[in-house]
C-alpha positions, 0 to 999 in steps of 0.5 A: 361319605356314603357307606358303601364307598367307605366299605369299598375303601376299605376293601381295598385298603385291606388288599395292600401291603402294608407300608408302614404309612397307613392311609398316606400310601397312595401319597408315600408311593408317589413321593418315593416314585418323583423323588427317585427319578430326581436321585437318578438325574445327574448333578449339573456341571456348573453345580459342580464346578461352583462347589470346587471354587467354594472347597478351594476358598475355604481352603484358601480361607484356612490355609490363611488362618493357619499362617496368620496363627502360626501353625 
């Protein structure tokens, strides 16, 4: 790296705030940006009608356990 992109780099390092991620800035600002825009889409409806079939047999699954057990 030439010296003069180094200093330029630098410089313009030293006029960030600082993030806590030195020089993975760039990269922790651009996952923060995508991962917040996947937080903010809403969970598909056959998603969640799979994950009620599976809390009902696992209910279902204990329910049996329990009457084979005695309890």
């Amino acid at each position: 790296m030439k010296k003069e992109n180094w200093v330029t780099q630098q410089n313009v390092r030293v006029g960030r705030a600082d993030d806590g991620l030195g020089p993975n800035s760039d990269i922790g600002s651009r996952l923060r940006a995508l991962y917040g825009a996947v937080q903010e889409e809403g969970v598909p409806d056959q998603l969640l009608d799979l994950l009620e079939r599976l809390d009902s047999a696992e209910k279902a699954q204990q329910t049996g356990n329990s009457e084979r057990n005695g309890e």
